[in-house]
N, C-alpha and C positions, 0 to 999 in steps of 0.2 A: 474268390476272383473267378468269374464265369469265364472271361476273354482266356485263352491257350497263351502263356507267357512261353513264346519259344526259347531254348536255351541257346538258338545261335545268335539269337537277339543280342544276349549279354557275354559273348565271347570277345566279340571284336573290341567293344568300348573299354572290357575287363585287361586285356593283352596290351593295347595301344594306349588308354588313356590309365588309368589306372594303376598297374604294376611300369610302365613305363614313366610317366610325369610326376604321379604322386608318390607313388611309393618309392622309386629311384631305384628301383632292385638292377643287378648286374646280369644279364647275356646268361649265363650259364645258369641262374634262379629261373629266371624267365623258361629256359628252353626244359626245364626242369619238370614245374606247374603245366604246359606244355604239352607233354610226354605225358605227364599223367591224367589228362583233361581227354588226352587222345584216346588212350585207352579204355577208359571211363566211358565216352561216349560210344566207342565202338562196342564194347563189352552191351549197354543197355540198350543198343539198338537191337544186337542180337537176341535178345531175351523178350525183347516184346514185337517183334518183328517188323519194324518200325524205320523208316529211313531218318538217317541222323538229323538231316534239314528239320524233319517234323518232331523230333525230341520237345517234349514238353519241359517246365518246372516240375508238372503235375504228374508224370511219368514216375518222375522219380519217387523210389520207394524203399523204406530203410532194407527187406530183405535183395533187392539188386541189387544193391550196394556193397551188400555182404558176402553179396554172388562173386560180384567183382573183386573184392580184394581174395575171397575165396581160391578166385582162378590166379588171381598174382601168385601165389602160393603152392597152388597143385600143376597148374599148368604152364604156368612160368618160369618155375624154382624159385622165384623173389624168396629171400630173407625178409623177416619177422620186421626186419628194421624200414625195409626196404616198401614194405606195406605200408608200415606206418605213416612213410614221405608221401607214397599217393595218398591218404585219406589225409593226412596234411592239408595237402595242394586243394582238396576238394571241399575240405572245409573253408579255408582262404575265398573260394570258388561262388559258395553258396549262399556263406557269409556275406559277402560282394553284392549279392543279388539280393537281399534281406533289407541292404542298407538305399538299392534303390529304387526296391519295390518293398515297402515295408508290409502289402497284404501277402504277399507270398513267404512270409516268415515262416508260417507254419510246415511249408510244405519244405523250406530249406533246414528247418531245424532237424529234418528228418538226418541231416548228412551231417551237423556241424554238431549234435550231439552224441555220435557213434565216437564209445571207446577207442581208443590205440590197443591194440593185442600186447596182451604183457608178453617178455619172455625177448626180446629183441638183444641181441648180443652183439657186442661192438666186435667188429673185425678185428682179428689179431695183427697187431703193429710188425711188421716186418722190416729190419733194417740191417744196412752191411753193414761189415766189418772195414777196419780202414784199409787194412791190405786188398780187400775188394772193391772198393771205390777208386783205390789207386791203380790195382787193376783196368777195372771199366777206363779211364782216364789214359793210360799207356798203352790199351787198344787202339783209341785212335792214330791215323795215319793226318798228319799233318802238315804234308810238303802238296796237300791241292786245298782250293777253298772250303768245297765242303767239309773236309778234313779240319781245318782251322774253323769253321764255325759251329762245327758237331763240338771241338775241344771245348771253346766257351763257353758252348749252350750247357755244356756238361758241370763246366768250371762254377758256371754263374746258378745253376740250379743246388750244385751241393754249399756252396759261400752262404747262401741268400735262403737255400728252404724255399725256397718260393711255390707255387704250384702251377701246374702247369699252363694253367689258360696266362699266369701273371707274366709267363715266361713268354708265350706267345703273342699279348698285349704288348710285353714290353718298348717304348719308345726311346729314342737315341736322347732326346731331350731330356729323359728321367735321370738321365746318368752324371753325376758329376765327378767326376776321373782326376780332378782335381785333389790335393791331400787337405786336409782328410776325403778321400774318394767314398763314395756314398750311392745310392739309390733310392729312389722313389718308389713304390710300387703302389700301382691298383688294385686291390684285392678285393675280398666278397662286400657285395653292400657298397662297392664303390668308395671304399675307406683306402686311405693311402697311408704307409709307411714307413720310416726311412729303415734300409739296413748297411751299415759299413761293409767295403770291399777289399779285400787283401790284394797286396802290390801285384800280386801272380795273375789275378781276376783283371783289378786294370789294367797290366801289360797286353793281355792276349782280347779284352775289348776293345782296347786302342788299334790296334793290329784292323783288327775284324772290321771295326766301323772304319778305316781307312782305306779298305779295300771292298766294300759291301757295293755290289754295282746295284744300285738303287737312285731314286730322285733323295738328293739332301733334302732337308729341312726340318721344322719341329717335330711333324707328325713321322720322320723315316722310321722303321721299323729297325729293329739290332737284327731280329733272327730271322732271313726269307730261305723263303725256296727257290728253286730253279725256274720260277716263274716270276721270280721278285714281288712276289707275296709276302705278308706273314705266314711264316711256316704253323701250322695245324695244331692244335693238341694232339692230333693224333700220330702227325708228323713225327711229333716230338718221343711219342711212344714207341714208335716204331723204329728211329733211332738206338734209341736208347736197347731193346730188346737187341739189335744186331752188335752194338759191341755187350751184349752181354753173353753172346756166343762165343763172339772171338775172345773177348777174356775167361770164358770158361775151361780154355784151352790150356792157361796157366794156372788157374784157379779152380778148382775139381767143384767147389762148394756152389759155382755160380751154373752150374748144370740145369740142376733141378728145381731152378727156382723161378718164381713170376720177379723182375724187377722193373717195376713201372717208375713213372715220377716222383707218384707219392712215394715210393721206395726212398729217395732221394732225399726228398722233405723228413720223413722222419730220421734217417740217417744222421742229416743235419741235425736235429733236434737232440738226438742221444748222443752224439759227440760232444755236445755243447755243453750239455749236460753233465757229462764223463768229466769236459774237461774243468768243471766248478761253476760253470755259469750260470746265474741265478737262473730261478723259476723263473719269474718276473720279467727278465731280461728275455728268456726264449720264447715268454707269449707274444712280447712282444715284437721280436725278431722273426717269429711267423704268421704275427696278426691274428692271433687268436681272440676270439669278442670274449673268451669266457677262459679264464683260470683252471677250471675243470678239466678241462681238455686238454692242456696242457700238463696236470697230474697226471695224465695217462704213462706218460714219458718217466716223472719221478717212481713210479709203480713199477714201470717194467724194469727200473735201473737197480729197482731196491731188490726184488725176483732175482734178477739176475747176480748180484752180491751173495744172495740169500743160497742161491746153487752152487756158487762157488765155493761159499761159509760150507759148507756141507760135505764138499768131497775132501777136503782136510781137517774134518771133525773126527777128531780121535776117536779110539774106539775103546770104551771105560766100564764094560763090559766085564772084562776078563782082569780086572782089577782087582788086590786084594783088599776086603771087607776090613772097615776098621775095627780094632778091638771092642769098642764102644757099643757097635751096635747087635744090640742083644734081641732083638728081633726080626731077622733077617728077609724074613716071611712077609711083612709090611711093607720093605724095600723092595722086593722084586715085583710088589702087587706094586707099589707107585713107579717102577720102572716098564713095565707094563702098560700103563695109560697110554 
């Protein structure tokens, strides 16, 4: 292909028509691909010294490619894992542009056949304890509004697992408070599903949305800001980290630690767990698309039994040897292994 296929050509139609119409991907995938398209381009601008406007298809070349994930790694600190999502994204990307310029295949297969780097390790699952959630929860100061809608926000993230953008979506519509009380949720991929609410969660959502100074209707938000906004993900993080101060003060263990949303979500997940609730039942109580994932939770709960089994394992060591055994010499090689 003689003609120069610009790559801003195929950004726009790829963002707007495509991941939005066709594919139906959700806000946070989107901003995702996004982010990694950004840096991608910025990264092979700088390498051939080139203004991004004038980026070619033909520009691209499997070792800048390399370059770039290269620097995700040295210069970014990105995790292993974390490389792997941008050359995802840029596969998606290329891919895209293959299917609608089929003479430029060759020069996109340059990106859409680049290995994933082995070695990528899943973040360690981090989750409280219940006297620590009960904690975080009895920090709150509850005689002003904010105070009554930090409680919910609180109440309805550890009930639900939900994550956090879902909490921030979340609509007054979704909720049915009615018994059985229930919720909707929109989650990734724009898949919805129901999770039941405990009488405590209804009582202090009912409170909330009866006093939430906002316009009524379908679309009212549960959780705003001071602006009668939906309050932010990040909002929401930021919350959450200040009573984890203040209950630190009671709770020595909540010091030293990151407790974000996800904190929350998986907390949910292990209690549920704890408490005999199926596998099955908790993927789907946090919308998980894949079974897998949800094994992470039965793994860490078996670990955790398994340290336990250990600190009250006798110690048979210093046992006397039965009469029987006439080669003593063989036992301590096999206690030995």
């Amino acid at each position: 292909m003689k003609k120069p296929a610009y790559l801003c050509d195929f950004v726009r139609i790829y963002f707007e028509d495509y991941l939005v119409c066709r594919r139906n991907l959700s806000r946070c995938t989107i901003n995702s691909y996004r982010d990694a398209l950004k840096l991608f381009l910025q990264s092979l601008s700088s390498q051939i010294n080139k203004p991004i406007m004038h980026l070619t298809v033909q520009d691209v070349r499997e070792v800048r490619v390399v370059n770039f994930l290269e620097h995700l790694e040295s210069e970014r600190k990105n995790t292993v894992q974390t490389r792997n999502h941008r050359l995802s994204a840029l596969r998606r990307f290329f891919g895209f542009i293959a299917l609608q310029e089929p003479l430029l295949s060759d020069y996109c297969r340059r990106v859409t056949d680049l290995p994933a780097k082995r070695g990528a390790i899943l973040p360690e699952v981090h989750y409280l304890q219940k006297q620590e959630i009960q904690a975080l929860l009895d920090s709150v100061d509850t005689r002003t509004f904010p105070g009554r809608r930090d409680f919910a926000m609180l109440l309805f993230l550890y009930n639900t697992g939900a994550r956090v953008q879902e909490a921030s979506d979340l609509r007054q519509s979704w909720l049915s408070l009615e018994k059985p009380a229930k919720v909707h949720i929109l989650g990734k991929g724009n898949k919805r599903r129901t999770c039941p609410l405990w009488d405590s969660t209804v009582q202090v959502l009912q409170r909330l949305i009866a006093e939430t100074p906002a316009a009524t209707g379908a679309d009212a938000s549960v959780f705003i800001n001071r602006m009668r906004q939906p309050i932010s993900r990040f909002g929401i993080a930021n919350i959450l980290d200040k009573y984890r101060i203040k209950a630190s003060l009671k709770i020595t263990s909540l010091k030293n630690v990151t407790v974000t949303p996800h904190t929350i979500r998986h907390t949910t997940a292990m209690h549920l767990l704890n408490s005999g609730v199926d596998i099955n039942v908790i993927r789907g109580w946090l919308g998980h698309a894949n079974l897998s994932t949800t094994h992470r939770y039965a793994e860490i709960d078996l670990k955790t039994k398994q340290k336990a089994l250990n600190v009250c394992k006798p110690n048979l060591h210093q046992s006397a040897r039965a009469t029987w055994q006439t080669k003593p010499d063989i036992i301590e090689w096999l206690e030995s292994l």
